[in-house]
C-alpha positions in Angstrom: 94.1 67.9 -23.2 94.2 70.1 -26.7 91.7 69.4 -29.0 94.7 69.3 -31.9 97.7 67.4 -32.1 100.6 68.1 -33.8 102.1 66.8 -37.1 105.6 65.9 -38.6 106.7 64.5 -35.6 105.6 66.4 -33.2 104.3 65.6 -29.4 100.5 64.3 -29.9 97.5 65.8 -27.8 94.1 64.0 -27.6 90.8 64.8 -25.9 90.3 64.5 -22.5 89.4 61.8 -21.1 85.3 61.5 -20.1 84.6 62.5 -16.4 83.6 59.5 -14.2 80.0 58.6 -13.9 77.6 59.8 -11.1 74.0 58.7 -11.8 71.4 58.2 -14.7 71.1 56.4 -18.0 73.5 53.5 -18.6 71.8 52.4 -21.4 74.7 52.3 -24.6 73.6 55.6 -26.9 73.3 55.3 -30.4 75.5 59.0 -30.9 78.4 57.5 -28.8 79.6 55.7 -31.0 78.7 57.3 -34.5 82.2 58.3 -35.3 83.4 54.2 -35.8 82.6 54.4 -39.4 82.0 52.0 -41.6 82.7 48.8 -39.1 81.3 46.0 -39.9 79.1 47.4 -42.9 79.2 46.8 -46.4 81.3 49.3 -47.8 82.0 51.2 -51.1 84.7 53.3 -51.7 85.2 56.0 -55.1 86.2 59.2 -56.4 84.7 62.3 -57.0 81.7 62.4 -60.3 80.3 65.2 -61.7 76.8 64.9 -61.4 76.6 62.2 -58.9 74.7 62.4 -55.9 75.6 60.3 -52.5 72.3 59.6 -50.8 72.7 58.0 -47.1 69.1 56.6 -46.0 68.3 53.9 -42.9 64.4 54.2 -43.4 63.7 57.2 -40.9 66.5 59.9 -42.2 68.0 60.9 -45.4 71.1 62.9 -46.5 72.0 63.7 -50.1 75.4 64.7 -50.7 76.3 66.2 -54.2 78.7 63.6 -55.2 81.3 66.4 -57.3 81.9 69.1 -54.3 80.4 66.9 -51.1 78.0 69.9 -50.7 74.7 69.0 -48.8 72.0 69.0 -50.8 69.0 67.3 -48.4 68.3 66.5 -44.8 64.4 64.6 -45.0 62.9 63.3 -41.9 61.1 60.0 -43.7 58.7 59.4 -40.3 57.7 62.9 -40.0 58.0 64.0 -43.5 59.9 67.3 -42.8 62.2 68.1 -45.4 65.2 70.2 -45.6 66.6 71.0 -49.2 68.2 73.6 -51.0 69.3 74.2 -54.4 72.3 72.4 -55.6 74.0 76.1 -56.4 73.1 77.1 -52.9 74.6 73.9 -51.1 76.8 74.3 -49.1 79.1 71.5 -46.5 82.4 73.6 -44.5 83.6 77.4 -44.6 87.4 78.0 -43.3 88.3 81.4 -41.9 92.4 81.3 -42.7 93.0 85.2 -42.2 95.9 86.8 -44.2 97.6 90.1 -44.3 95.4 91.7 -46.5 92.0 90.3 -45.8 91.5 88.9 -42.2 88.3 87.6 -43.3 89.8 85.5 -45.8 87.4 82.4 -46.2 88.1 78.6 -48.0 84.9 77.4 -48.9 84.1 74.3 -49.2 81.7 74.4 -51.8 84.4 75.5 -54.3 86.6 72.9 -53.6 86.5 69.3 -55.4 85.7 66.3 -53.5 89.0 63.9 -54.2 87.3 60.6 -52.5 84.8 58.8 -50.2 84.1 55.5 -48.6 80.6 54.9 -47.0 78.0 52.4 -46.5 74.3 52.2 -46.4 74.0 54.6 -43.0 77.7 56.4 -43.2 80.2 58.2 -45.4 83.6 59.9 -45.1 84.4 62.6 -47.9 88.1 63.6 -48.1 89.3 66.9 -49.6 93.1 66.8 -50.3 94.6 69.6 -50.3 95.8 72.1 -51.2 92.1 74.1 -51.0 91.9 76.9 -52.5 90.2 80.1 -50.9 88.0 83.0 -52.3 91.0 85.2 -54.0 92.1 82.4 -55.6 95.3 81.1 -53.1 95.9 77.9 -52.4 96.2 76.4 -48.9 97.6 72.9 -48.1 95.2 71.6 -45.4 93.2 68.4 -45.7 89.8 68.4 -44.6 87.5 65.1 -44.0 83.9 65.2 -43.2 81.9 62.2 -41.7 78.5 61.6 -41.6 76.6 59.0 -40.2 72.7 58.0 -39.3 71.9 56.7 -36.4 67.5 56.8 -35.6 65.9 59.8 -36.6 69.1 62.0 -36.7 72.2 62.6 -38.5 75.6 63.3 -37.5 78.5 65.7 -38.9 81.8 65.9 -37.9 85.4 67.6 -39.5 88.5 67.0 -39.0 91.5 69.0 -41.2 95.1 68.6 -41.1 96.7 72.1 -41.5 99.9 72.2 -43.3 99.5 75.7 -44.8 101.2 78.6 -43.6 98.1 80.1 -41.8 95.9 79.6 -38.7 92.4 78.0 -39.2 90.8 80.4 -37.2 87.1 79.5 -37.4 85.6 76.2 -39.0 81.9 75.8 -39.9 79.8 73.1 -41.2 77.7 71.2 -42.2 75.6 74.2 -43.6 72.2 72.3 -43.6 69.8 74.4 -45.4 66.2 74.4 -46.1 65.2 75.7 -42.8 62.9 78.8 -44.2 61.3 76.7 -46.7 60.2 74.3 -44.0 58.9 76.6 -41.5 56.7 78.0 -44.3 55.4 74.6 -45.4 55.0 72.8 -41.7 52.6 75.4 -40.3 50.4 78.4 -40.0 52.7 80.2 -37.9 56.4 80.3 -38.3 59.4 77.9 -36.3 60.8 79.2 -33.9 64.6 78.7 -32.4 64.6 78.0 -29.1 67.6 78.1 -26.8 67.9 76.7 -23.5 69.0 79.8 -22.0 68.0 83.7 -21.3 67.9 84.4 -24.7 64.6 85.0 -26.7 63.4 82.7 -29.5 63.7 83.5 -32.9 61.3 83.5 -35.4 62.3 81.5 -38.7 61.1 84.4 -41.2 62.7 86.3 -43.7 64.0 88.5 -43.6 65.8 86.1 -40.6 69.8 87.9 -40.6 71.7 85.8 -38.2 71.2 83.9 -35.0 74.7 82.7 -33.3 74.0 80.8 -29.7 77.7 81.1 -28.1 78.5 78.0 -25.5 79.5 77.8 -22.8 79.8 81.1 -21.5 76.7 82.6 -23.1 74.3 79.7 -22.5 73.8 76.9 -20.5 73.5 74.1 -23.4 75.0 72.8 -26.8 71.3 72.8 -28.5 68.8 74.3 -29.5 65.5 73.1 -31.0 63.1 74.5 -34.1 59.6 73.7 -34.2 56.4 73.6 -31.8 54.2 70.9 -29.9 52.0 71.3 -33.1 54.3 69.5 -35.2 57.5 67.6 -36.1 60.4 69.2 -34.1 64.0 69.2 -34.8 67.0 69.0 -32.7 70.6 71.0 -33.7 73.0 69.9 -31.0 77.0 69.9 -30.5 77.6 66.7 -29.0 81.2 67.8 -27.8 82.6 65.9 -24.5 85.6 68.7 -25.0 85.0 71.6 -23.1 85.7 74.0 -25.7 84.0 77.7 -26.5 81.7 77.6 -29.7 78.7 78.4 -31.9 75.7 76.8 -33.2 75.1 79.3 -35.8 71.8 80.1 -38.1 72.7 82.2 -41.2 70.6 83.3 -44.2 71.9 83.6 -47.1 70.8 84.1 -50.7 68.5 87.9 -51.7 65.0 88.5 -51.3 62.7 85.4 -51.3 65.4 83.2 -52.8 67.0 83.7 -49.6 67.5 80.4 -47.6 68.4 79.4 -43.7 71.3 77.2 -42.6 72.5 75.4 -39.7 76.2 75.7 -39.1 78.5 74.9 -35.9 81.1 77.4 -35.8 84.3 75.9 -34.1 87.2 78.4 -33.3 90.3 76.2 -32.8 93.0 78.7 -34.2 94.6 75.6 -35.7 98.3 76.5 -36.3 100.8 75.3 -39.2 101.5 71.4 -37.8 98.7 70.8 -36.3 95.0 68.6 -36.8 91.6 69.9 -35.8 88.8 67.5 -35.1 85.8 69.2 -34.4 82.9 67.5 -32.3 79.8 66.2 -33.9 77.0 67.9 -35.1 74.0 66.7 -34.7 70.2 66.9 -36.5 67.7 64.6 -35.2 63.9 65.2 -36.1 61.3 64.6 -32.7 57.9 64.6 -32.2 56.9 67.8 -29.4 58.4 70.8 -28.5 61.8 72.0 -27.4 61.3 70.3 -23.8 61.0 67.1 -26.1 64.4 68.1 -28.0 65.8 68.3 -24.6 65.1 65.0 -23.6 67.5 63.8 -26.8 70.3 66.1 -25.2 69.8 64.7 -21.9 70.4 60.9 -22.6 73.8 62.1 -24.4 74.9 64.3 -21.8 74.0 61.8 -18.7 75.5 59.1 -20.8 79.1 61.2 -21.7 79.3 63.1 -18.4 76.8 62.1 -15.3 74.6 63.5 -13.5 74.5 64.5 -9.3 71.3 64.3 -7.9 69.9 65.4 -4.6 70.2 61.6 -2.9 74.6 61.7 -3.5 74.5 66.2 -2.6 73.6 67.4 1.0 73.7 70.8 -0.9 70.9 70.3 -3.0 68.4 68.7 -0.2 69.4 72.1 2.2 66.4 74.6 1.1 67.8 77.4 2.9 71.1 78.1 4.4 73.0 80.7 6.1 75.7 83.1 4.2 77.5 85.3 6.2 80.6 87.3 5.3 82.4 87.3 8.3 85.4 89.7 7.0 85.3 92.1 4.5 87.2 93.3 1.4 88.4 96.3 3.4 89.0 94.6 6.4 85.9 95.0 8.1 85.7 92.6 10.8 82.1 90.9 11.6 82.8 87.7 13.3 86.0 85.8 13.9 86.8 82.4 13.2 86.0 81.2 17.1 82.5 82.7 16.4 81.2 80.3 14.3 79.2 77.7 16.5 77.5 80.6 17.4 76.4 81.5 13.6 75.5 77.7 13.3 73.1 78.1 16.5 71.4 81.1 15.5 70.7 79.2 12.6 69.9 76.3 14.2 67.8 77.9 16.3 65.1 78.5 13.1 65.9 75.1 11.7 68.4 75.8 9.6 71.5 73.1 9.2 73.8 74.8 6.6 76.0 77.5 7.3 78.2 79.2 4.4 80.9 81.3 5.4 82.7 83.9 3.1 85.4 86.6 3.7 87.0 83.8 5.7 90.6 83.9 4.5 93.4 86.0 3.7 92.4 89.2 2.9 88.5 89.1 3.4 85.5 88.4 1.2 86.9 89.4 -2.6 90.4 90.2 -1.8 93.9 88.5 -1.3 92.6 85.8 -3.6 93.8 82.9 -3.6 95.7 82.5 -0.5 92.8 80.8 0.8 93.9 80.5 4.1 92.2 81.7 7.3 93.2 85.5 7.8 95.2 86.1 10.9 93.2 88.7 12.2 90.2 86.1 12.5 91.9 83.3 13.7 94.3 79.6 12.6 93.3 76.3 10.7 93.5 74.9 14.6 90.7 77.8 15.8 88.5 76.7 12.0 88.6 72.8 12.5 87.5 73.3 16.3 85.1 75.7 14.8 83.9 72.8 12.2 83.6 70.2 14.7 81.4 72.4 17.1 79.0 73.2 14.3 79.2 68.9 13.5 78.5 68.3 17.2 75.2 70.3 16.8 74.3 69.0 13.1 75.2 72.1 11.0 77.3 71.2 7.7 80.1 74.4 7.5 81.4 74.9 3.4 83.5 78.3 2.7 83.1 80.5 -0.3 86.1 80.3 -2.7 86.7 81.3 -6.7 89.1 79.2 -8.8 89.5 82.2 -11.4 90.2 85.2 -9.8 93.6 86.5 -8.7 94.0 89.9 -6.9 97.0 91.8 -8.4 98.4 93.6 -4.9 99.9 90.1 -3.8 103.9 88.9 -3.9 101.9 85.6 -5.5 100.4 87.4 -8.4 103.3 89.6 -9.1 106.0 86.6 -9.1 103.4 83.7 -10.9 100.0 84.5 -11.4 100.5 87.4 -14.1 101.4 84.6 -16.7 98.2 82.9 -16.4 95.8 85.3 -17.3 92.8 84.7 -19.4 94.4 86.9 -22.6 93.5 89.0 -25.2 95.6 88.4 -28.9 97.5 91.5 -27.8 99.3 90.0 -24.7 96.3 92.1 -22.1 94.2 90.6 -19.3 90.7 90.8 -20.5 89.5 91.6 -17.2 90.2 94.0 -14.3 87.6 94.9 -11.9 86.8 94.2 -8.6 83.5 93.9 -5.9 83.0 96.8 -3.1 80.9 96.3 0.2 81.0 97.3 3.9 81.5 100.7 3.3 80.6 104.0 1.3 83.6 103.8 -1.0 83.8 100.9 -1.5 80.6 100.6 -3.0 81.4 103.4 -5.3 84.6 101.5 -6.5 86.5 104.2 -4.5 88.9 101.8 -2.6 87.6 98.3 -4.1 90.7 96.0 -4.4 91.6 95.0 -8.1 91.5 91.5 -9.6 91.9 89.8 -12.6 90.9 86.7 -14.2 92.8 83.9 -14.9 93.1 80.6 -16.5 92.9 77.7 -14.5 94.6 75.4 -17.1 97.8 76.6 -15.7 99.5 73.7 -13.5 100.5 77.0 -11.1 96.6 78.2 -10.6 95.2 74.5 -10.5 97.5 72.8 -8.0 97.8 76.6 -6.0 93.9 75.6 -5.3 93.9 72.4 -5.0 96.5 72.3 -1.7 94.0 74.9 0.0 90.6 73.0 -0.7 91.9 69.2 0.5 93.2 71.4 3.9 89.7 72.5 4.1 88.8 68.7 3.8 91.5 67.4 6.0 90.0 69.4 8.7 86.7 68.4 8.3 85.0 71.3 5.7 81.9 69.9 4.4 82.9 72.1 0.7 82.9 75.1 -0.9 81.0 77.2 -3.1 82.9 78.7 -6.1 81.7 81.7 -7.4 82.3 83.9 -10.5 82.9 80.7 -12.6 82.2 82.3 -15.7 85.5 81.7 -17.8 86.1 84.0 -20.9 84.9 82.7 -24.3 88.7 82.1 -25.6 92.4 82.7 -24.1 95.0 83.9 -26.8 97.7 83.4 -24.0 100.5 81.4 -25.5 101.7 80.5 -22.3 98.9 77.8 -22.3 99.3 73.8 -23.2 95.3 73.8 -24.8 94.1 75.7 -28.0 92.3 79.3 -27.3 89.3 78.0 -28.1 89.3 74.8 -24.8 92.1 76.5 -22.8 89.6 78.5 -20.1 87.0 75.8 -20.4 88.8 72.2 -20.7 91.2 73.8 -17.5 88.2 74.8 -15.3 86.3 71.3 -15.5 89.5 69.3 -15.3 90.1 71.7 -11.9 86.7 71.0 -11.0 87.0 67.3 -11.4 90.0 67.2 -9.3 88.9 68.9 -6.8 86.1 66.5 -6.4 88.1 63.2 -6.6 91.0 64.6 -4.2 88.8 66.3 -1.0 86.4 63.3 -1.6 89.0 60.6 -1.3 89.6 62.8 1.8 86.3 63.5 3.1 83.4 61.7 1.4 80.9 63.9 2.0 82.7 66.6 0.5 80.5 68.8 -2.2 80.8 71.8 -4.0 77.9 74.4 -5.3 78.6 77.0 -8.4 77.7 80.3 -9.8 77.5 79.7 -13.0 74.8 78.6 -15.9 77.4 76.0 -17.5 75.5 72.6 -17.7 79.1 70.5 -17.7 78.7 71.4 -13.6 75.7 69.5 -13.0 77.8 66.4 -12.7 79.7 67.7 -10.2 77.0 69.5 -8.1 73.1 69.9 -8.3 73.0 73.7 -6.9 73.7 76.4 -8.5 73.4 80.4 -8.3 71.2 82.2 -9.5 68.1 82.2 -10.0 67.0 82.9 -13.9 70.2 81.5 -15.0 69.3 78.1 -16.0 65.6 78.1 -14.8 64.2 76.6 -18.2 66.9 74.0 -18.1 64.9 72.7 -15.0 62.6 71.3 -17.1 65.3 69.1 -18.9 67.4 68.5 -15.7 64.9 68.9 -12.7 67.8 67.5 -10.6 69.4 70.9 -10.4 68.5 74.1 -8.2 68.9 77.6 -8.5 69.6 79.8 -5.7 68.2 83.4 -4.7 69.5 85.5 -1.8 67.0 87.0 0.8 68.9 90.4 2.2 66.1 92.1 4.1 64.3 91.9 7.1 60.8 91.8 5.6 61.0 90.3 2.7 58.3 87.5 3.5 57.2 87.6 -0.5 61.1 86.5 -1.2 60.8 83.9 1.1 57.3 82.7 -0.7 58.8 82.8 -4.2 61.6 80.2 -3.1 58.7 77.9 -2.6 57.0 78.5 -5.5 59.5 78.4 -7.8 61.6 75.5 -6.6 64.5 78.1 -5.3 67.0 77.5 -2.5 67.0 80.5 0.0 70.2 82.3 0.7 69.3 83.6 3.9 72.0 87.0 4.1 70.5 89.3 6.9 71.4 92.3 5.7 73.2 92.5 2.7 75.7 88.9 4.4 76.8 91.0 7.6 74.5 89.3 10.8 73.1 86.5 11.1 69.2 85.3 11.7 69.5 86.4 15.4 69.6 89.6 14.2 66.6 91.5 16.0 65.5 93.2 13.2 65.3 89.7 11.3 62.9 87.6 14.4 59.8 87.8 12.4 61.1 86.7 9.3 63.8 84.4 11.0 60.9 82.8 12.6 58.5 82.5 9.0 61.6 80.9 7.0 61.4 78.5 9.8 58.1 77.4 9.3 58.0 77.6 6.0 61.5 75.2 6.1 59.7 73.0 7.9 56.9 72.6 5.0 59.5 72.3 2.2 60.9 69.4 4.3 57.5 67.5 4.6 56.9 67.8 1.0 60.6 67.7 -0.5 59.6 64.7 -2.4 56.3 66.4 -4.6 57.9 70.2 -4.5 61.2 70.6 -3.8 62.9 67.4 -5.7 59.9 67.1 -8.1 59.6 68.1 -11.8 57.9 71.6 -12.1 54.3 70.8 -14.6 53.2 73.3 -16.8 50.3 73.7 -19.0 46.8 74.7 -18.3 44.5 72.6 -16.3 46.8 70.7 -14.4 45.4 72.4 -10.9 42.1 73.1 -10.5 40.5 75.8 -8.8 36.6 76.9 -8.5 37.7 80.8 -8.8 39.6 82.5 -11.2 43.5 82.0 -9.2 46.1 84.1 -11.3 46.2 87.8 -10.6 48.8 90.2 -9.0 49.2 88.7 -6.2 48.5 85.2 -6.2 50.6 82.4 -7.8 50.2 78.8 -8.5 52.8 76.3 -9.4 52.4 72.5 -9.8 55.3 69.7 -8.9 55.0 66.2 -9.1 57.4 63.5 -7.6 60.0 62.3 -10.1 59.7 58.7 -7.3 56.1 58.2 -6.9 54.2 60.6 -9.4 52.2 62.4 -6.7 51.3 66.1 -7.3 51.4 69.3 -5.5 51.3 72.9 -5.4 52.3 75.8 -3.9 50.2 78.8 -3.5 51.2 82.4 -2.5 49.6 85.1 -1.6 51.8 88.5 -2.1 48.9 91.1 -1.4 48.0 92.8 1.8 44.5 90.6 2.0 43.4 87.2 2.5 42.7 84.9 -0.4 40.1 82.3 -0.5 40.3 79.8 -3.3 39.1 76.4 -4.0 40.8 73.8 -4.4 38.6 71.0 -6.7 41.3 68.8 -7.9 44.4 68.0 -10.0 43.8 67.0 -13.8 42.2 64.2 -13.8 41.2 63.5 -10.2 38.1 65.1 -8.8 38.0 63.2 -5.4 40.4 62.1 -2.8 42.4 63.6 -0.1 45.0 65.9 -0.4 47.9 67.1 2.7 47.4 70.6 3.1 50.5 72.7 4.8 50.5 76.0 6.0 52.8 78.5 8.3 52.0 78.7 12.0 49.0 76.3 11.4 48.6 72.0 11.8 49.0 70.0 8.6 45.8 68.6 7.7 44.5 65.7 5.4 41.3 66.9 3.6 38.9 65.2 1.1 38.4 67.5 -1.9 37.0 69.8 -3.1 39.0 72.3 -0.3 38.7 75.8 1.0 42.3 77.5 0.9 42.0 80.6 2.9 45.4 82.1 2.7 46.6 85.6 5.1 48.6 88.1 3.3 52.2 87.7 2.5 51.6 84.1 3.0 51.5 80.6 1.1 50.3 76.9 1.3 51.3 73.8 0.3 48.8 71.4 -1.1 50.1 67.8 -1.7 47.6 64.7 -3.1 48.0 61.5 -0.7 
């Protein structure tokens, strides 16, 4: 639901409720229940003093609010001694963005604005602003604004709420503006902090002169935090702790000239909050760590596992398949490659090569990327009788069948689109679709975008797009589907179509996990063993399903969540260094002879049909160690005689997340043998390690051991 409600008697709106559960901590979280403020503590209550200064302390945190504007003046970590203070003219606590005619950058800042009263205890406070506030040209606003703050370990939390009952939209709203963050980077170390998001981004040195670093989720990255700091010192953790799935910022601003010029931490919330309506924004949260930003991610991992769940590879036959086939077996011109009755006969070529999954695409109305979403099998490939025969052949030989869907994109030539579907669109301000494009394969002009057929995005909020779906995917279960992949699930960053029950800000994002969820609950109640896979580097999927494409997206999320896979496609017939970098990185294959259109019995793919076979058939015997382990980094951890890293050679280290053993794989992607020796992992010098290679017999060896590997080959080295 909307992350506002309505005033003056209007209908209410509250946030959605949390999704159910899968695996992981149970353990009650400190953060989950920071905004019940004030229970049970001893409590003091007052008005606004100039002068006066509100310090909040529970022995490992500090905060300092100025006690005449409610501005923050200091965030100290007490343990680790960092220290985050500005200047009480450069404090600052919430900025408003309340465009008007003449100035759509018309702020209300918060610093200007007197702080009417405040309760708090000990650990927590709650300032009030009453309005009316009054913004930078001197106009007054009536909205009410109330900021709470609370400790809970080494951390501090902010959250806003504001009643709007002005004449405006609250566009934007920012806070809590912590500050000192240059200052503290100079005095913690030799070298500067660094910002480091979870994502594809670079990090970002804390330096002057520093500009501004925004960090857009979702959409843009994978996570709600980021961390500053190194393993070298005392870390700390800026997260949105949001269980709303809502587009936003966590934003780093300097502000000030020359060096007097200080850093803050903002989050940036967009909720276009109309006349009527309350805003509560999600919490913000500062928590000082010991280690680096794998260390901050640990803290964002306990909340998220604890709000949302976690699927792992023991509840998703998806993520313990390390290859599987894709084959499109209709195209978006109409191309025809296999019909619906040809199926089994995909499965066996798989199966032939050891490989039990089998994902088929281009399988309904229209072909692959068109006639979305009648997702319904095309005529000119056969019925839903012909596909659940076809299903239960594949089941009688042990291949799982899921089908390649989207739950965003419409295509604009069909009677559905024209009559519904053009209402639900994913919206610019102006009343246009932000998005119009379309993919091309199969032939010449197509490819050049000649004769591709067009599609836009839309909004799966909308009752019309979500139940539309949902009557096609528990079909697919009723007759026996094993899932779907849904592609393209990259939502736009806000929807301006008033058509829509949710604010622009939550209307893409809140709609696509609440599909999501109900997708899983009704095919599941219909087929248990019904799962889904993404493409998409959102984490909120990850409770939902444990692969995702592609590879890169979310790769150094793996070290937070080393549940989750990536996947990367393998399109060519020779491409036995692809195949070696899914084992070394952790990947799943997609196996997609020739760009999706034959299958592995094509002739020109029997060699390297035959060498994902073997090479499956490691990755099975050492799932545990390399394919569900943790990935270990640092220097050390495998040992070798001879210098290993060059072109063509590359190590990587797993160990099992169930019994702590460690592995590696190592590949050789040059046209001569390699010869390396293997002495022993950190810390162990003797023993026997499993040693697993293509086309040869597993062997237990005591160490040190000789690894002679061929070219365009790899082995698998496992402790016992």
């Amino acid at each position: 639901m909307a992350n506002y409600r309505a005033r003056n008697g209007r209908a209410q709106r509250g946030a959605a409720p949390g999704i159910p559960r899968r695996s992981g901590s149970r353990r009650a979280s400190g953060w989950a229940v920071q905004l019940a403020l004030l229970v049970g503590a001893s409590i003091a209550t007052g008005a606004a003093a100039q002068g006066d200064a509100m310090e909040l302390s529970n022995g490992r945190v500090q905060v300092t609010v100025e006690g005449e504007r409610g501005t923050i003046l200091r965030l100290r970590d007490i343990v680790g001694d960092m220290d985050l203070q500005v200047a009480p003219d450069q404090a600052e606590n919430f900025r408003l963005l309340v465009p008007v005619d003449e100035d759509k950058g018309n702020l209300i800042l918060g610093k200007d604005q007197r702080l009417d009263r405040w309760e708090r205890s000990d650990t927590e406070a709650t300032l009030h602003w009453d309005g009316p506030l009054t913004d930078a040209r001197g106009e007054a606003h009536d909205i009410d604004v109330t900021m709470h703050i609370a400790l809970v370990d080494d951390g501090a939390s902010f959250t806003l709420e504001l009643t709007n009952d002005s004449e405006g939209t609250v566009q934007e709203a920012l806070y809590p503006f912590v500050g000192g963050l240059l200052a503290a980077s100079e005095a913690s170390a030799e070298s500067p902090d660094r910002i480091t998001p979870v994502g594809m981004n670079d990090d970002k040195p804390v330096t002057r002169p520093f500009g501004q670093y925004d960090y857009g989720y979702p959409n843009n990255f994978a996570f709600q935090f980021v961390a500053r700091g190194d393993a070298a010192q005392r870390g700390l953790y800026f997260g949105c702790h949001d269980t709303v799935a809502r587009y936003k910022h966590l934003r780093f601003i300097e502000m000030g000239a020359g060096d007097a010029s200080e850093v803050y931490a903002a989050l940036v919330h967009m909720p276009f909050a109309k006349p009527g309506q309350v805003f509560a924004g999600a919490p913000a949260v500062f928590q000082f760590h010991a280690g680096d930003w794998v260390d901050a991610g640990a803290i964002y991992r306990d909340w998220f596992v604890d709000a949302f769940g976690l699927m792992t590879h023991e509840d998703d036959w998806i993520r313990r398949h390390g290859f599987y086939q894709m084959i499109m077996i209709m195209l978006p011109e109409g191309n025809v490659n296999y019909r619906i009755e040809e199926i089994p006969q995909l499965a066996r070529d798989g199966l032939k090569y050891g490989i039990t999954s089998l994902q088929i695409a281009g399988w309904q109305f229209g072909g692959h990327d068109n006639g979305y979403p009648y997702y319904e099998p095309d005529p000119r490939l056969g019925t839903w009788e012909e596909l659940e025969a076809a299903i239960r052949a594949c089941h009688e030989l042990g291949v799982r069948v899921y089908f390649f869907v989207n739950i965003h994109v419409v295509n604009l030539d069909t009677e559905w689109y024209k009559t519904e579907l053009k209402n639900y669109h994913w919206e610019s301000e102006s009343g246009d679709p932000y998005w119009i494009a379309g993919w091309g394969m199969g032939t010449l002009a197509s490819r050049m975008a000649h004769t591709v057929p067009q599609m836009a995005f839309n909004d799966a909020s909308f009752e019309g797009m979500a139940e539309g779906h949902l009557k096609y995917f528990r079909k697919l279960a009723e007759i026996g589907a094993d899932g779907i992949h849904i592609d393209k699930l990259f939502p736009g960053h806000i929807n301006m179509n008033p058509r829509s029950q949710y604010s622009p800000d939550q209307s893409v994002w809140e709609g696509t996990i609440n599909l999501i969820r109900r997708i899983d609950e009704e095919c599941r109640a219909i087929n248990p063993e019904f799962r889904m896979s993404f493409e998409c580097n959102w984490d909120r999927v990850l409770s939902y399903a444990a692969a995702t494409w592609w590879g890169g997206n979310m790769s150094r999320a793996k070290r937070i969540f080393p549940e989750l896979v990536e996947t990367v496609g393998l399109y060519e017939p020779y491409d036995y260094i692809g195949v070696n970098n899914v084992i070394l990185n952790g990947f799943v294959g997609m196996v997609a002879p020739h760009r999706f259109n034959l299958s592995m019995a094509c002739p020109t793919w029997s060699g390297l049909s035959q060498y994902v076979g073997e090479v499956n058939r490691i990755r099975e015997a050492t799932a545990d160690v390399i394919f569900y382990g943790e990935p270990l980094h640092g220097e050390g951890i495998v040992g070798f005689a001879e210098p290993v890293q060059d072109a063509s050679v590359g190590v990587r280290a797993y160990r099992s997340r169930t019994t702590g053993k460690r592995g590696f794989v190592l590949v050789n992607n040059g046209s001569e043998p390699v010869v390396r020796t293997f002495t022993g992992f950190e810390g162990q010098t003797s023993g026997r390690v499993t040693v697993h290679m293509p086309y040869a017999e597993t062997v237990s060896l005591p160490l040190p051991v000789r690894i002679e590997t061929p070219p365009e080959r790899l082995a698998v080295v496992v402790e016992e």
